[in-house]
N, C-alpha and C positions, 0 to 999 in steps of 0.2 A: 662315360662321363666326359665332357669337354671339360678341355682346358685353356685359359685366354690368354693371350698375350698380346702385349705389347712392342712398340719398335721406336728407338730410340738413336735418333741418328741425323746429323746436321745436314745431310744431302736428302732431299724427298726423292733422288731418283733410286737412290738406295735404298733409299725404305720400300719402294715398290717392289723391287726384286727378292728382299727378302719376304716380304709382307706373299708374292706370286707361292716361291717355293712353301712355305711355311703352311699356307692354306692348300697345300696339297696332302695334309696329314688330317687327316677325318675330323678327330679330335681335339684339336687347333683352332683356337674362333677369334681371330682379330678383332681387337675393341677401339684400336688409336693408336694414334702415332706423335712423336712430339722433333723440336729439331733443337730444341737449349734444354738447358740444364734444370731451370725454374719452372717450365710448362713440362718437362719429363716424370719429376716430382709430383707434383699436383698432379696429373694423370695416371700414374703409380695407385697416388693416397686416394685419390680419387673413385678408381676401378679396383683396387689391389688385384691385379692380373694375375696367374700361378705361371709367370713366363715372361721376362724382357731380355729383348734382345737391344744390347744396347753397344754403340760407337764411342771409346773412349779414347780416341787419337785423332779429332776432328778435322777435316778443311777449313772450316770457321772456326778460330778461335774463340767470337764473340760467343760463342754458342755455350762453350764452359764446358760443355762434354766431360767429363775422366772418371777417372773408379769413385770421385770422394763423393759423388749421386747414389753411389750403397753404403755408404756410411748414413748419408742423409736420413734414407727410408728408417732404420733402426732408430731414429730418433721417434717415432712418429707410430713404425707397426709393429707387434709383437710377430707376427711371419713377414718374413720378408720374402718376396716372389723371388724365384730360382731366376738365376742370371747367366745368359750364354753371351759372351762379347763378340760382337761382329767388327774388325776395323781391316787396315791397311797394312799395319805393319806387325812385328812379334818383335818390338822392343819392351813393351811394356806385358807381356806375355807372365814371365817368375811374379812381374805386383802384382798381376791380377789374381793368381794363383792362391795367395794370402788372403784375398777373399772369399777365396772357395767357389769362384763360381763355376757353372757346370760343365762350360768348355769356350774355346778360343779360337776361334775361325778367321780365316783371313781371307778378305776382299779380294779377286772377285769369287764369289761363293762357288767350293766347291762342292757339287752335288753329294756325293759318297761322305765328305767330313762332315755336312749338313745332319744328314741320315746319321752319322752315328752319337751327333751332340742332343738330336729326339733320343735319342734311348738312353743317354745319359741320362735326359729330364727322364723320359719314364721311370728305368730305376730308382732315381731318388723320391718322385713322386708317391711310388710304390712302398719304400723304407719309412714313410713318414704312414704309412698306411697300418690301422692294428694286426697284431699278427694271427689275422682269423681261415683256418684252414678253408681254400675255397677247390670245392671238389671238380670244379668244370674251369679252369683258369684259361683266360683270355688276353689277347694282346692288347694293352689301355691304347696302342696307337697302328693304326694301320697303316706299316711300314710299305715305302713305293716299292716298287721292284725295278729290277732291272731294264727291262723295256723304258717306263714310266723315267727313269733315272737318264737313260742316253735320252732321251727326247727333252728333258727340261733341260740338260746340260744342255743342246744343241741349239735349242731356244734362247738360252739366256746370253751363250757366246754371240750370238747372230743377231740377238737384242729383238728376234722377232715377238709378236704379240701369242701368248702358250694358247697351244689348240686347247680344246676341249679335255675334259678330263678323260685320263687314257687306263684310271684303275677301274677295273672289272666291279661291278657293282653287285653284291651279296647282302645278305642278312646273318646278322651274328646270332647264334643260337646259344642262348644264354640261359642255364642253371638257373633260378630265380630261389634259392633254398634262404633260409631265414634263418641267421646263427643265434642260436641257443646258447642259454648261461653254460657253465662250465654245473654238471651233477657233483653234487657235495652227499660225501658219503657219512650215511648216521650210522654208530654203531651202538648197542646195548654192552652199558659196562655195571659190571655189579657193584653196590656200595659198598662200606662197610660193615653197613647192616642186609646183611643176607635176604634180607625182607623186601627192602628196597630199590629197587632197580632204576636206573635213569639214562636218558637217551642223549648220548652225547656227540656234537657236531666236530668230525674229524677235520681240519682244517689246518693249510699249509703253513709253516713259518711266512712271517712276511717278509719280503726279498727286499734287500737295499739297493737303490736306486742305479742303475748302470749309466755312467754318462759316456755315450760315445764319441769322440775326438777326432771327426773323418778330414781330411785330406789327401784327393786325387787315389784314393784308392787305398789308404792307409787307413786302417783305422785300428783307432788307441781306444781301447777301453776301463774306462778306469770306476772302480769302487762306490761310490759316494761316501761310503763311510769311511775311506782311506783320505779322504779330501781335507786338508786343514784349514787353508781359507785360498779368494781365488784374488789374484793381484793385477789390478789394471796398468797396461804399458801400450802407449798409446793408442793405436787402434787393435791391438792383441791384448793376449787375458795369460798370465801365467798361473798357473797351477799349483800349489804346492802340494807334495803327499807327505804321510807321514813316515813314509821310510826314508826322505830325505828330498828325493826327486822333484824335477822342477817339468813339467808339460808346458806346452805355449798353444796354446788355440788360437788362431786366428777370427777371432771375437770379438767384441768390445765386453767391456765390463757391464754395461747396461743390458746388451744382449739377454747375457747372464742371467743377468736381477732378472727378466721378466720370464726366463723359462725355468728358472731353477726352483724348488718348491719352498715354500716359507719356513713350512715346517723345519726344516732342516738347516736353509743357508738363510740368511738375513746380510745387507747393508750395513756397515757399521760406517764408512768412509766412502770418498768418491773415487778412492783406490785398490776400498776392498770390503769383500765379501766373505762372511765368516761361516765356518762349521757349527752350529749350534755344541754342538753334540762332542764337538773337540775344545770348548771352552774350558780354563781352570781356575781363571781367577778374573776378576772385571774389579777393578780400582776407580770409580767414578771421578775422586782428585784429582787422579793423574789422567782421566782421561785415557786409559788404555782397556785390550782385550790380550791375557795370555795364552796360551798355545799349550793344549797337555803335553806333558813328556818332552816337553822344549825351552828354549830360553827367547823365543818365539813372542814379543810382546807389540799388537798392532793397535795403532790408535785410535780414537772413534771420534767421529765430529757432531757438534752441537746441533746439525740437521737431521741425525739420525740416531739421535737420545732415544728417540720412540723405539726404536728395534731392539737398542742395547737394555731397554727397561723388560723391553718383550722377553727378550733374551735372558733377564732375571727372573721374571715370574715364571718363565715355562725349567727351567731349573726347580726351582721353588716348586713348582707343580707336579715331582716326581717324585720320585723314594728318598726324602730330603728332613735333614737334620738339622737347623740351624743352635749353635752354641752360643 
């Protein structure tokens, strides 16, 4: 499967270098390049690439370059392409971190930390991938080797023009198997009348939603059904659980809204995001939403009456008594 990327960067002579190294991974298929901030956007929304490499500590300042072009994208896609930052310095190295992106290279490119920011993408590529047993597993990226590795460094130091390609040329031998639903097992259960028999479909509980919280190698796993609502802080998402605890994702709030499932969390504010399912009380007067088991009471706004009415009926729509 290729994957495409993009290069994002106010010097075009930079862009080539990266653009050289980059297209020596098989699975890499360069689509464009931009050098501001406004034509990097549009070429993003444009392509939606699964890969920008991008300069957030410009020589041209006109250019606008910085991390707030990933903010941008989340207005716009509900994936937003994996991000590896290429620049000059590792000042801004811990902000970028907050974004999550996939890693942080420093100009002039070193081969070796190149190589292992591709496997970074791969892994996460892969994580985002269902988790279907694959009995013959393949490398999604054909990794250079050593040879190939002293020959671009020595290339790119010397600024000459890269010979020919120097990886060994094979055929990947690929399992082609077709995954099959998961067998649901039937069993015969007798009734209460001895006479009667009936065939009934044995089937799992259903599992509450696991939201994973990764950063740089950490990852926070949390409940969904422990979630009591989620609280926007400017470009981060705080958490709250019901044991008390407060998580921070480096998020936005809207992020959120578009990957979280309706069913369960809804919009009540443009600073938060509620548990359906941890609701106790909703006063339309006041304009508020209480928090079971808490003194927990958050507001709702006139833009998203629609959800908090949602959020009555689907109450209403369960094992429900009204007095």
């Amino acid at each position: 499967m290729s994957h495409t990327f993009i290069i994002i960067d106010d010097r075009q002579e930079d862009i080539s270098k990266t653009q050289v190294v980059a297209e020596r991974f098989r699975n890499l298929s360069f689509v464009g390049s931009a050098t501001t901030y406004d034509d990097g956007v549009n070429l993003i929304l444009e392509h939606q690439p699964s890969l920008v490499f991008l300069e957030i500590d410009p020589t041209d300042k006109k250019s606008n370059l910085s991390l707030a072009l990933i903010n941008e994208l989340y207005r716009f896609l509900t994936v937003v392409p994996r991000i590896i930052i290429i620049t000059s310095k590792n000042d801004l190295a811990y902000e970028a971190l907050k974004y999550e992106v996939i890693d942080y290279l420093i100009k002039p490119i070193n081969i070796n930390d190149f190589r292992k920011a591709i496997l970074k993408f791969d892994r996460a590529i892969k994580s985002d991938l269902p988790l279907i047993e694959v009995k013959n597993p393949v490398a999604t990226f054909e990794v250079l080797d050593e040879a190939v590795l002293e020959t671009l460094e020595q290339e790119i130091a010397t600024g000459e023009e890269l010979t020919e390609d120097p990886i060994n040329e094979r055929e990947e031998q690929i399992d082609s198997e077709t995954a099959t639903e998961d067998e649901v097992t039937v069993t015969t259960i007798p009734s209460a009348n001895s006479k009667i028999e009936a065939n009934a479909v044995m089937m799992q509980k259903p599992q509450s939603l696991i939201i994973c919280i990764k950063s740089y190698g950490d990852y926070r796993y949390l409940d969904s059904d422990e979630i009591l609502y989620f609280e926007a802080d400017n470009n981060s998402t705080d958490i709250h659980l019901n044991n008390g605890e407060m998580v921070t994702a480096f998020k936005t709030l809207k992020h959120f809204e578009t990957v979280l499932p309706e069913t369960q969390f809804l919009r009540i504010h443009n600073s938060y995001i509620i548990n359906v399912d941890q609701v106790s009380r909703i006063h339309t007067g006041n304009t508020v939403c209480y928090i079971k088991n808490s003194t927990t009471k958050l507001p709702f706004s006139k833009s998203y009456k629609d959800n908090v009415d949602l959020i009555i009926n689907r109450i209403a729509g369960g094992n429900y008594l009204e007095i």
